[in-house]
N, C-alpha and C positions, 0 to 999 in steps of 0.2 A: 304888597302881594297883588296878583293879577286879579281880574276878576272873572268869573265864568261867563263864557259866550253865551249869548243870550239863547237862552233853553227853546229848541224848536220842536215837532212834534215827527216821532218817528214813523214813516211810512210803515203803512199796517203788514206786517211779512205772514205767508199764507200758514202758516205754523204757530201763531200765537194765540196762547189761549190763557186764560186767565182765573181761572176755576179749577178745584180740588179734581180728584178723577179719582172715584173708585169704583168698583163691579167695572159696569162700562158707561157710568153716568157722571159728569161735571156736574160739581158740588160747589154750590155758591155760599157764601159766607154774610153773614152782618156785618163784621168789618174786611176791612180791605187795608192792605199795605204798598207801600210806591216801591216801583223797582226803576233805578236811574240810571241814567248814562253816565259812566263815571269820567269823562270827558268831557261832556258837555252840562252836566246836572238836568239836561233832560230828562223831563218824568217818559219811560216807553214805558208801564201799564201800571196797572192798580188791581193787585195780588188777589185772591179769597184768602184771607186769614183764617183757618179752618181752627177748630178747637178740640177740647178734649174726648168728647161726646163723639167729634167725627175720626178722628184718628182709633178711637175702638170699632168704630165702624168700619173701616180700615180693615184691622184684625180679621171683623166677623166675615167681611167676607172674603177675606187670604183665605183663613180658616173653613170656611163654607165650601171653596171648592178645593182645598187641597188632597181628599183623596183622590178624587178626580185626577188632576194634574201629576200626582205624582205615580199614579198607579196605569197611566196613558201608557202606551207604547216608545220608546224610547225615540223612535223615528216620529211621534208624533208631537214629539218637543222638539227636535232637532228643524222637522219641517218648518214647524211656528219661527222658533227662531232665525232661519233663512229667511224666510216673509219677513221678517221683521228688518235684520241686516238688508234687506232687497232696497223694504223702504228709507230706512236712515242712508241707503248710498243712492238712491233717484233724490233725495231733498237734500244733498250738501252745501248746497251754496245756500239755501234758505235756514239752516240750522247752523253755519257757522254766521250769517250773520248776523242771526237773534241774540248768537253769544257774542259778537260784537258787541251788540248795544246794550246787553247788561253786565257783561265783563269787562271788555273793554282791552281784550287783545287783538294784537293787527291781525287783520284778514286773514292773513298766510298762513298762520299760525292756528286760526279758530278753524279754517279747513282741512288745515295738519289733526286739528285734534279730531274734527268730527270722522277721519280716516279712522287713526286710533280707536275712537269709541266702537266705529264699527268694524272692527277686527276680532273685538272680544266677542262680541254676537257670529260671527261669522265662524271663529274659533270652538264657539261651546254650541253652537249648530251643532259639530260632528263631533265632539265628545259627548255631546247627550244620548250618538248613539253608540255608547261603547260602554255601558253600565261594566264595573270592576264587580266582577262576581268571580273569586279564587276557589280550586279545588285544594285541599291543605293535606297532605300526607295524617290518616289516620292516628292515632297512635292509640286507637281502642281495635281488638279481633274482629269487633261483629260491629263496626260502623261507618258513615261513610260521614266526612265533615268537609261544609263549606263554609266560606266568608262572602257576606255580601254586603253590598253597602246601599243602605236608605236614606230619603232626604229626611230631615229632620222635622222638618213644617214648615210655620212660618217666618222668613226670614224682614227684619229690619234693617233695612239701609240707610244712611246717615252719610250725606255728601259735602261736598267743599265747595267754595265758589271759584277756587281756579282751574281747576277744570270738571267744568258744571255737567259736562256731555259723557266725558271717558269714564270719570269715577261712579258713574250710575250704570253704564253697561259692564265694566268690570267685575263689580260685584252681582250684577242681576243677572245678565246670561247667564253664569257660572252656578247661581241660584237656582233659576230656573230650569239651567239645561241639570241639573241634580235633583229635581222634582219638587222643589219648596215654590212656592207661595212669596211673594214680596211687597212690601208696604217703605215707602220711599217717602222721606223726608230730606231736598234739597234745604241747601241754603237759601236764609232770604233774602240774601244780595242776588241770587239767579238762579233763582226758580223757572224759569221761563223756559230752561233745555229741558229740564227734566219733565214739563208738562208739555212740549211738544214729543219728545221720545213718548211718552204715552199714548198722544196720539198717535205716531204712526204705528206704534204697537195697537192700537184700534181699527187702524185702518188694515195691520197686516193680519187681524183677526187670532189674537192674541187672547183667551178665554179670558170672558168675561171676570174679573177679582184675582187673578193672575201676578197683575201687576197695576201698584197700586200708588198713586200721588198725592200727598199729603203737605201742602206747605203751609207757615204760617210760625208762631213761635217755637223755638226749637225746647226749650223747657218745658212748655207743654205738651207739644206732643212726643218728643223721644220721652219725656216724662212718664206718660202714660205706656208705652210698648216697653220699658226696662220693668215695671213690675210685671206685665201682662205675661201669664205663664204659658199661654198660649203663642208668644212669640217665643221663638227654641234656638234663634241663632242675631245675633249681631255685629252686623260688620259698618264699621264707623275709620270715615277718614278727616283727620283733622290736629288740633293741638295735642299737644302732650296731656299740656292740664288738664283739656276736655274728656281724653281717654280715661286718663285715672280714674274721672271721675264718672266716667259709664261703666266703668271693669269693677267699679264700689257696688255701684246701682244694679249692676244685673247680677251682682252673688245669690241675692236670695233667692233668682229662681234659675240660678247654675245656667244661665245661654252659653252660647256656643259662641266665641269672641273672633273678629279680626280688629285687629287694629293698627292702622296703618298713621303713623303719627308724625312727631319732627322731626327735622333733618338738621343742616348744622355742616352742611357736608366737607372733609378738607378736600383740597386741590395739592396734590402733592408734585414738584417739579424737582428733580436732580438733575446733576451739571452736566449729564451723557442724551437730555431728554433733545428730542428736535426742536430746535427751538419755534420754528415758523407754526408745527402741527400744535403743538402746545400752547401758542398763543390762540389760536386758530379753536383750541377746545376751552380754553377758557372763556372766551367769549361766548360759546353757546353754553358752555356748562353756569355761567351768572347771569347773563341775559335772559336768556329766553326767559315768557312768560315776564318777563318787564321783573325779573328776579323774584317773582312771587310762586315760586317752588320749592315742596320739600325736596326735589332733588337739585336745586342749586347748591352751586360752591360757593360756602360762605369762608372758609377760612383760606388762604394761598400761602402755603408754604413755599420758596423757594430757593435753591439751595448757594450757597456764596460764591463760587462761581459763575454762577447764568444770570442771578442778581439783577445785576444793574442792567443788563440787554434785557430781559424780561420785563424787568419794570419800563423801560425805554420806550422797548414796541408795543406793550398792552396799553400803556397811554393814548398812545399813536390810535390802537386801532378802538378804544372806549372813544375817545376822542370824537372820531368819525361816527358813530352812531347817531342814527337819527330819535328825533320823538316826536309824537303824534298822533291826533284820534285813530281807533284802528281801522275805518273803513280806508284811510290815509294811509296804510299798509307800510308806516316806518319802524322801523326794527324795535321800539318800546313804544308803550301804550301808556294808560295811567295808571296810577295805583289804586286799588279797590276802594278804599275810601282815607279817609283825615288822620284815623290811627295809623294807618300804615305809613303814611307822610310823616307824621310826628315821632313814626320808630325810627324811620331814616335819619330824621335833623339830630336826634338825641345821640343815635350811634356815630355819629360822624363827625360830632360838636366834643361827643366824649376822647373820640379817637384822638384827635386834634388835640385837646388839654393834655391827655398825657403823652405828647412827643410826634404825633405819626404826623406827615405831610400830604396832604391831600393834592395829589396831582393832573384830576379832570373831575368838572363837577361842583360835588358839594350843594348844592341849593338846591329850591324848588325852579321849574320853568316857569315864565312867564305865560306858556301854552294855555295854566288854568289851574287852580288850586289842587289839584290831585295829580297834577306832572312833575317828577323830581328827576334832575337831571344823572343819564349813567355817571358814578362816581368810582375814582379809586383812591383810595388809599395806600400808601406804605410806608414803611418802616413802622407796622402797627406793632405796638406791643401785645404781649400775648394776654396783658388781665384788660385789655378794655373791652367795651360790652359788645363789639364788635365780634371779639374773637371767644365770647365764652356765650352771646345768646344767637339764636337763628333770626336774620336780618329781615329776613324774607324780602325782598327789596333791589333794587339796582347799585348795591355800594359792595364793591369787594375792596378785601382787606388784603395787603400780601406784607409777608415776613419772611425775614430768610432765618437759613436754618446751618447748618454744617454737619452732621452724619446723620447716618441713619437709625439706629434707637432712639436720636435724638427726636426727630421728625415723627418717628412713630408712636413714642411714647405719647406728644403732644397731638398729634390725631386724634388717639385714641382718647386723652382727657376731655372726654366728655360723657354727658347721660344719654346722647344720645349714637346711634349705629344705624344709619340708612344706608347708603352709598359713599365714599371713598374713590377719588381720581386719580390716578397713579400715571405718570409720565417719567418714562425711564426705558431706554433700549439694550439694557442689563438681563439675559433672561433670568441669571439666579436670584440677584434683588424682587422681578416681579413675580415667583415664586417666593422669597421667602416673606415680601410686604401683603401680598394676596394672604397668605397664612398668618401672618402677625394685625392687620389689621381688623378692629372688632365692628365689622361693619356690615351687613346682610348682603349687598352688592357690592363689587369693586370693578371700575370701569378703567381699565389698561390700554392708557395711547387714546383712548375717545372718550367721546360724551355720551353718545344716545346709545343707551343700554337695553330701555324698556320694549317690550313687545306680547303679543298673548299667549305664544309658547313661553314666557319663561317665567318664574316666580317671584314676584315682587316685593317685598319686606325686610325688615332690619330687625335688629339686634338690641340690647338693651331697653332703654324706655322709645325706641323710635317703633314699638308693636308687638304684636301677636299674631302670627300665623301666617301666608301667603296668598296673594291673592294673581291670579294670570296660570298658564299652565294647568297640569292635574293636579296640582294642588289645589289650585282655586278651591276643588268641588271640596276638600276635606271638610270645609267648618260646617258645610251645608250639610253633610252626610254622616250617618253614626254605622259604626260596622255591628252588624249583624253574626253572628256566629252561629249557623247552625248542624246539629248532631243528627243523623238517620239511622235508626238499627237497619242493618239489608237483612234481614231473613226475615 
C-alpha cells in the first residue's frame, strides 16, 4: 500500500473559520476536532466541537428572533438573501477551494458546485417575495375564505460531506426565504463550507440567529434538536439507515420531515440508444464527484445487442480517466475516507467471486491511501453487492439484459427510488419506462437533471418530500385556513 505524502500545512484561505456561529458570535469549544485533506492526510483546521448545552443554544436563539424574521416584509428576506448570493458569488474561488481541501473534489467541480449552491439562494431570493396567499371559492353565503401559508419556526438542517456547500443553501434559502429560523449541523468531515457560508451571510447582514452553525458530534447535537419541540421542521440529507432513524426520533414531537436519502441509481441502455451520447452520460452519470453521489449510476443495464460495443467503449473511455488531489483538477479526487475504500475493495472482490470480469481498475492507486482507481465491471450478476447495495464510489457494474419488463422489473428491485437514466430514441418506450419506472426523477438521453427550479426527491425509502422549486418552501410552511363573516 502507498504511503501518504508527507502532510503539509494548508495556506490560510480568507474564509476559514473554525468556531461554532450563532446569534452573530463564534462559539469556541473545550474540545476541538481535525478536519483533513483526504488526499494528502493533511490536518487544514481544528473544528470547535460544540456540545449539547450549545446546540440548544442554537434553538434559543432561531427561536428568539423568529417572529421577527418571519413576520418582516417578504422583500425583506428576499433582499437579505440576494446580499447573501451577491457574497457566495464575489468569494467562488475562495469557497470552492476550502471544499477542496476538506472534500477533496477537483477544482472544476467544487466551483461547479459552489455555482449550484448559489443558485438556490438566488432562486428563493424572489420566491420569498411571492408569499402563496389563495382566495378559495366560499362555499358558506355570508363568508369570505382564504388559504395562506406560514413558516413553521425553527427549521434543523442536517448536511452531507459531498456536497458541503449546495446541500446547506438548498435547504436554508428555501427556509429562510419561508420565514423559519435555521440551526445547521454540517458534517464533521466538512464543516468548514458551512462555517464560511455563515460568514458571508454575516458579512451580507443576515439577522443576527437567523442562521445558525453548529458543528461537532452529530448524536449530540441533532440528538438534542429531534426532541426539542421548539424545533417544527427537519430536513436531513444522508443514508437511509440515518433517515429512518431521525423519522423514529422526531415522532414525538410530530416535525415537519425532508428527507433526501439513498440512491442506487440504474443506467438503463437499449439497442436503438446513441451509442457515443450514452457512453458520453455514463461517464458523468458514475464519475462525477469521484462516484461519491446519491445520484450516481450504480447499476448499468445494458441491452444484448449494444452489449459488447458498450462495454468496449466505456472501458476505453473509464480507462482514460485521470486521478488526483483536487487542486490537480483530474477528473476523480479521493474518496472521503478508509470506509469508503474498503466499500469499493469488498464490492469489487465480491463481483469478481461470483463471475463478473473486471475490465479497468479494480485497486487502490498508488497516489495515497484514500485513491481507488475508476473501475468497471461486467457481466455482473444481479445478487452481488454491487448490484443490490449503493457503491457510492468509482466502480460501475454493467449487465445486460434483453426486453423490456425484463429491465424494468430489475430497476425497480430495490428499496430504494431516486433517479433512474434511461437511453433510448424510442419516443413510446420513453413514455411508457418514464411511467413504469418507481423513481422520483428520470433523466432521458442525459445526466445532469438537478437545478433550483425543479424538485428534487425520490420515492420509496430514497425520502420525504422535495426540496429545489415551490415545493422546497412546503415542509417550512403550514397552511393556514382562514374564515371572515363580511357583514
Amino acid at each position: 500500500m502507498a504511503t501518504r505524502r508527507k502532510p503539509t500545512t494548508a495556506p490560510r484561505n480568507p474564509l476559514l473559520r473554525t468556531d461554532g456561529f450563532i446569534a452573530d458570535r463564534w462559539i469556541d469549544a473545550a474540545a476541538r476536532f481535525a478536519v483533513t485533506d483526504p488526499a494528502t492526510g493533511a490536518n487544514v483546521a481544528q473544528v470547535a466541537q460544540l456540545d449539547a448545552a450549545q446546540a440548544r443554544a442554537a434553538v434559543d436563539a432561531a427561536q428568539t428572533v423568529f417572529d421577527g424574521w418571519a413576520h418582516a416584509l417578504p422583500q425583506t428576506r428576499g433582499a437579505a438573501l440576494r446580499r447573501w448570493f451577491d457574497m457566495i458569488s464575489a468569494h467562488r474561488e475562495d469557497l470552492a477551494q476550502l471544499m477542496v481541501a476538506e472534500q477533496g473534489k477537483p477544482i472544476s467541480e467544487a466551483r461547479g458546485e459552489i455555482d449550484y449552491a448559489a443558485s438556490f439562494v438566488e432562486f428563493y431570493a424572489e420566491e420569498a417575495k411571492r408569499p402563496d396567499i389563495e382566495g378559495v371559492t366560499s362555499h358558506l353565503p355570508d363568508a369570505e375564505v382564504e388559504v395562506w401559508r406560514e413558516p413553521v419556526g425553527v427549521a434543523a438542517l442536517v448536511t452531507p460531506w459531498n456536497f458541503p456547500s449546495a446541500m446547506i443553501t438548498r435547504k436554508a434559502a428555501a427556509a429562510l426565504a419561508a420565514g423559519c429560523t435555521c440551526v445547521v449541523h454540517p458534517s464533521a468531515e466538512t464543516p468548514l463550507s458551512a462555517l464560511a457560508l455563515a460568514e458571508l451571510g454575516l458579512r451580507a447582514g443576515l439577522p443576527a440567529g437567523v442562521f445558525n452553525v453548529v458543528p461537532g458530534h452529530a448524536p449530540t447535537i441533532v440528538g438534542e434538536w429531534v426532541t426539542d419541540p421548539r424545533v417544527r421542521a427537519l430536513s436531513f440529507t444522508g443514508s437511509t439507515a440515518v433517515g429512518r432513524l431521525l423519522y423514529r426520533q422526531c415522532a414525538d414531537t410530530v416535525k415537519r420531515l425532508v428527507l433526501e436519502l439513498g440512491g442506487h441509481a440504474p443506467f438503463i441502455v437499449f439497442d436503438d440508444a446513441d451509442l457515443d451520447q450514452a457512453v458520453d452520460e455514463a461517464i458523468k452519470a458514475k464519475f462525477a464527484t469521484t462516484g461519491q453521489d446519491c445520484l450516481g449510476a450504480n447499476r448499468f443495464f445494458v441491452q444484448r445487442g449494444l452489449y459488447d460495443a458498450f462495454c468496449a467503449r466505456f472501458a476505453e473511455r473509464v480507462a482514460a480517466l485521470t486521478l488526483g488531489p483536487g487542486m490537480d483538477d483530474a477528473d476523480l479526487g479521493p474518496l472521503m475516507n478508509e470506509a469508503a475504500v474498503t466499500k469499493q475493495e469488498s464490492h469489487v472482490a465480491d463481483a469478481i467471486a461470483r463471475g463478473a470480469r473486471c475490465l479497468v481498475g479494480g485497486a487502490r492507486s498508488s497516489l495515497g491511501p484514500l485513491f481507488y482507481k475508476p473501475t468497471l465491471l461486467v457481466d455482473v450478476p444481479r445478487d452481488a453487492l454491487v448490484m443490490t447495495e449503493e457503491t457510492f464510489g468509482p466502480v460501475a457494474a454493467v449487465t445486460v439484459f434483453d426486453t423490456e419488463p425484463e429491465v424494468v422489473a430489475a430497476a425497480n428491485a430495490t428499496e430504494y427510488g431516486l433517479v433512474a437514466y434511461l437511453h433510448t430514441l424510442d419516443p413510446r418506450r420513453i413514455y411508457r419506462l418514464c411511467r413504469s419506472l418507481q423513481f422520483g426523477m428520470v433523466a432521458v438521453n442525459r445526466t445532469k437533471v438537478t437545478g433550483a427550479p425543479i424538485p428534487f426527491g425520490g420515492m420509496k425509502q430514497s425520502g420525504i418530500g422535495r426540496e429545489g422549486a415551490r415545493w422546497g418552501l412546503e415542509a417550512f410552511t403550514d397552511i393556514k385556513y382562514v374564515c371572515r363573516d363580511w357583514h
